[in-house]
Every structure is written in C-alpha cells, then in structure tokens.
C-alpha positions as CSV (number, residue, x, y, z in Angstrom):
1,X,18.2,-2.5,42.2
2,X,18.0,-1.9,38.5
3,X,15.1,-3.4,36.5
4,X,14.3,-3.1,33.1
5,X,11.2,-1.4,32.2
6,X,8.5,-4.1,31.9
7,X,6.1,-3.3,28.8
8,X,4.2,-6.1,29.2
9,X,1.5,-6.8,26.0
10,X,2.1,-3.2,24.9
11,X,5.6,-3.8,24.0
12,X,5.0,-5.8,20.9
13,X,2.1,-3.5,19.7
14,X,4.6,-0.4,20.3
15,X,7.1,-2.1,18.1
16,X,5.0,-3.2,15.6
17,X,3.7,0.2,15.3
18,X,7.0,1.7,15.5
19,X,7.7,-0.4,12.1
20,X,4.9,0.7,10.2
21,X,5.5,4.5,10.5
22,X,9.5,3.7,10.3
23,X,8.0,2.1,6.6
24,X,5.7,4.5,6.5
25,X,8.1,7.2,6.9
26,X,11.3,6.2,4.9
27,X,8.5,5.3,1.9
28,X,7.3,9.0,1.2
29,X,10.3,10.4,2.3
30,X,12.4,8.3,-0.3
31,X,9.8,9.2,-3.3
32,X,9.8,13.0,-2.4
33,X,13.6,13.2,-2.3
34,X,13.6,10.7,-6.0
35,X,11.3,13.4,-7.1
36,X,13.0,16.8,-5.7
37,X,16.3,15.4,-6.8
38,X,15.0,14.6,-10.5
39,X,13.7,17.8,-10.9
40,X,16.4,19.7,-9.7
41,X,14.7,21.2,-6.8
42,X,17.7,21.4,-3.9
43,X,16.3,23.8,-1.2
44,X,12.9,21.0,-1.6
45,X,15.5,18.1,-1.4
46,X,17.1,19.8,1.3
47,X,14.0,20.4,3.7
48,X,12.7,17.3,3.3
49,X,16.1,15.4,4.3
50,X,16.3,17.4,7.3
51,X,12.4,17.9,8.5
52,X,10.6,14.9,9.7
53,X,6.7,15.0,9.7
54,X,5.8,11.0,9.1
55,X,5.3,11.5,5.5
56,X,3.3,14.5,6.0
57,X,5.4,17.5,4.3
58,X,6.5,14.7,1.9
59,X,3.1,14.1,0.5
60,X,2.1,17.7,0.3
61,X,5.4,18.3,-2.0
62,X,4.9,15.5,-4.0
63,X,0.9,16.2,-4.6
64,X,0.9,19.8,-4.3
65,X,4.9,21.4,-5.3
66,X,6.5,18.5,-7.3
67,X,5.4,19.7,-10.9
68,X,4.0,22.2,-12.6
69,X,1.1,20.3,-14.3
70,X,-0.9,23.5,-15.7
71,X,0.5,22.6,-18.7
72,X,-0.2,18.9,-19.5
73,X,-2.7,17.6,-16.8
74,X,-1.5,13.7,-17.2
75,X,1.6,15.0,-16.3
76,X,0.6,15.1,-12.2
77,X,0.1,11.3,-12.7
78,X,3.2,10.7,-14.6
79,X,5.2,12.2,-11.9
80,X,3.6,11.0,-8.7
81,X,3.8,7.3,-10.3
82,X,7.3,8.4,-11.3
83,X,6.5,7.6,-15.0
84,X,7.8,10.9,-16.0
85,X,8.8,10.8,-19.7
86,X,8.7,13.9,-22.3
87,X,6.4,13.2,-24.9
88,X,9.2,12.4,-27.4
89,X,9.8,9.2,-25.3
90,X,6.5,8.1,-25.5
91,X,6.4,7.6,-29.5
C-alpha cells in the first residue's frame, strides 16, 4: 500500500523555512551577479551562477572582492547599496 509521507506540524514549518532561504538565497545571489556583471568580472559572475552556498560566497564577493575601494573609501558603500556613480555624475 502506498502512503504519502505524513509530515505532520513539521510540514508547514519545513516549507516556510524552505521560503525564507529560497528568498534568502535568490536575494544575495541576484545582487552579486548585478554586481559581477557591472563590473565586468565574468569568471566571479560565472562561479556564483553555478556554486550555491545560501548567500554565503555571495556576500563574501560582494563585501570583500566586488571593488577596489583603496582608493575612494565611500566607494565600498556606493557599491554594496548599488549607488555606484563616478564622481562626474554626482555634480
């Protein structure tokens, strides 16, 4: 006889928490490709399309690999808030 598996009360609490790092996920992984890609960065845009770590690798690129912000230090803030504009843009 075949019977569904019965998850009971967990069920609901396994799909809502399913959704959240599904959100979760496609949120970080979505601004670190929008980065990667803007900057021209292909073998970063193609790792993270292909490596899933629940926002983990994508967080670490975007904080950590996405700019080079030696130069300008409001420049880390301007990209991770993807406000990045050259200074020409701003006047």
């Amino acid at each position: 006889m075949g019977m569904a598996p019965h998850f009971g009360f967990a069920g609901p609490i396994v799909i809502i928490a399913l959704l959240i790092i599904l959100v979760w996920s496609f949120f970080w992984k979505g601004k670190a490709l929008w980065i990667a890609a803007r900057h021209g960065q292909i073998a970063w845009f193609i790792i993270l399309l292909l490596v899933n770590t629940l926002g983990i690798l994508e967080i670490v690129y975007i904080y950590f690999f996405a700019c080079d912000c030696s130069k300008d230090p409001n420049d880390h803030a301007r990209h991770i808030h993807g406000h990045a504009h050259s200074h020409s843009d701003q006047q």
